[in-house]
C-alpha positions in Angstrom: 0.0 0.0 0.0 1.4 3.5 -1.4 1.6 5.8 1.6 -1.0 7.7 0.1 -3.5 5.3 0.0 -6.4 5.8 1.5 -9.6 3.7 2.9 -12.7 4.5 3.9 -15.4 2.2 6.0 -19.4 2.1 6.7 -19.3 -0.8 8.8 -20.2 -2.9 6.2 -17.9 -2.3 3.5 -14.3 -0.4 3.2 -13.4 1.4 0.3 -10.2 2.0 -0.5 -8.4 4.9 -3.1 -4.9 4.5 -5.0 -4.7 8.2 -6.2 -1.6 7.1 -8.6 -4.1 5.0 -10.4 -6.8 7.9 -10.6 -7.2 9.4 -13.8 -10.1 11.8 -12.6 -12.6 10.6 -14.9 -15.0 11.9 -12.8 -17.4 9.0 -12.9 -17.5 8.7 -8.9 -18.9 12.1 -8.3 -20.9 12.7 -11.1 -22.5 8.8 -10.2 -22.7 9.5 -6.6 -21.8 13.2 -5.3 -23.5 12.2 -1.9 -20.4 10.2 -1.3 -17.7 11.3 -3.4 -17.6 14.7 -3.1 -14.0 16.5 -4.0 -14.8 19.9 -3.0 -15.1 18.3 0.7 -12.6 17.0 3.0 -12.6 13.9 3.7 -13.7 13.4 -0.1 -15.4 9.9 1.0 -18.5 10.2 3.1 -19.2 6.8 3.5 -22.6 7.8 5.0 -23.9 9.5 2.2 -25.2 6.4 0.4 -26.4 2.5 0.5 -23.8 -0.3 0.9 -25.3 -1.4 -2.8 -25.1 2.0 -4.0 -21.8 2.4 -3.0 -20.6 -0.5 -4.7 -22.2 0.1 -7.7 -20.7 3.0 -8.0 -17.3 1.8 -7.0 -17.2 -1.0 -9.8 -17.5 1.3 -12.3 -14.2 3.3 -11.8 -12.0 2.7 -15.1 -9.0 2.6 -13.4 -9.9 0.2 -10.3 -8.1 3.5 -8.3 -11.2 2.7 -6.5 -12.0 -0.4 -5.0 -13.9 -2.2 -2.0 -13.7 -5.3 0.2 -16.7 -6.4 2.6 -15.1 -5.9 6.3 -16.0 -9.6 6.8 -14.0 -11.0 3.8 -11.0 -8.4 4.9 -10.9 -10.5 8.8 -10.9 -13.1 6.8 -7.9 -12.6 5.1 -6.0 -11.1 8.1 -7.4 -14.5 10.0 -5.5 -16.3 6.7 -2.3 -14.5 7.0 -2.1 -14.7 10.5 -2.5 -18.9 10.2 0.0 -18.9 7.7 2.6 -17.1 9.3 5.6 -18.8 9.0 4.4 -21.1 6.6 6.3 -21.5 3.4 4.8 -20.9 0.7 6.6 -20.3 -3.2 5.4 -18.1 -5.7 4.7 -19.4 -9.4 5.5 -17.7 -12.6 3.7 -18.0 -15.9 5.4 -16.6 -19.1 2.8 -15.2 -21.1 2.9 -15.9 -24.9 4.2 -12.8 -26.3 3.5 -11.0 -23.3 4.6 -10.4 -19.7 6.1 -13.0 -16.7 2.9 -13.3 -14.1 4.2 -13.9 -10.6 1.9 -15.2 -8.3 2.2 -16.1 -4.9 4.4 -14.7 -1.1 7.2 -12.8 -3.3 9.2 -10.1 -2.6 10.4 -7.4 -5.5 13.4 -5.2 -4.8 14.9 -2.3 -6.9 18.2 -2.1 -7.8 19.7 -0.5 -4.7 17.8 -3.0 -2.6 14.8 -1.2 -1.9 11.7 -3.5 -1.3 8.9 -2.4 -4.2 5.1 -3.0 -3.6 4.4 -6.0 -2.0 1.9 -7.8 -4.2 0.1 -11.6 -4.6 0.2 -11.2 -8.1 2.1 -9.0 -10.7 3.1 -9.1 -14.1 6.7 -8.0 -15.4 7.6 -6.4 -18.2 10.0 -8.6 -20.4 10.3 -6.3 -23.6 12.0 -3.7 -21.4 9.7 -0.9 -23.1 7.0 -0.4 -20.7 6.8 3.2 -19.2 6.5 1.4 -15.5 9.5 -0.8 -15.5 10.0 -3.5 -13.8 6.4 -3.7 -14.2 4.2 -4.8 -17.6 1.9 -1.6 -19.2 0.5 -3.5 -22.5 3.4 -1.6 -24.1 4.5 -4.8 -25.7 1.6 -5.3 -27.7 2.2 -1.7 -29.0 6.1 -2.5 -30.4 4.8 -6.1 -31.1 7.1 -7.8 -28.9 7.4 -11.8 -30.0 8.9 -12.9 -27.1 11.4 -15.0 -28.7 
């Protein structure tokens, strides 16, 4: 999670926004100004609307900079993690015809001077070396028509 992450909760549900991926297409407001409101601080009144209508509204982001988790299925998880801990578990990788290595699993990614990168389950990785988000696939390759070969 990007330091400038945010989440929001009702109870119910908890929203979360990755500004980096926002694009202001404006969908969220002009769907639902009751809740996402930019002119006001916090922007995300999670009281302003339905759980239902709040999701709704949520799914149709372009860029998934918004997104939302039940509270229930996120105690789940964090039940999950905290039974695994310590458990070894590998990651698998998938190269994608023409495309991108998909890493799935517990991985860790580390710049060049050793910095950790974002901890993810699941990634892809550029492997035409053009993508404007290195070391991380943008569909550039299908751009330059990598082959892969």
């Amino acid at each position: 999670m990007d330091a400038n992450d945010k989440k929001y909760t009702n109870g119910e549900i908890t929203v979360f926004w990755q500004p980096k991926k926002c694009i202001h297409a404006t969908t969220c407001y002009r769907e639902l100004i009751e809740v996402f409101n930019p002119r006001k601080r916090p922007w995300v009144n999670m009281n302003g609307a339905s759980t239902e209508e709040i999701v709704r509204v949520v799914k149709l982001c372009p860029t998934q900079a918004l997104s939302f988790k039940y509270n229930n299925d996120i105690r789940d998880e964090e039940q999950k993690e905290k039974t695994a801990e310590g458990a070894e578990t590998g990651a698998e990788v998938r190269v994608m015809e023409d495309g991108p290595l998909v890493v799935k699993g517990n991985f860790v990614i580390y710049d060049t001077d050793g910095k950790e990168l974002k901890h993810l389950k699941l990634t892809s990785l550029c492997r035409c070396g053009s993508s404007h988000d290195l070391p991380y696939c943008d569909g550039t390759h299908r751009k330059i028509g990598f082959t892969g070969k």
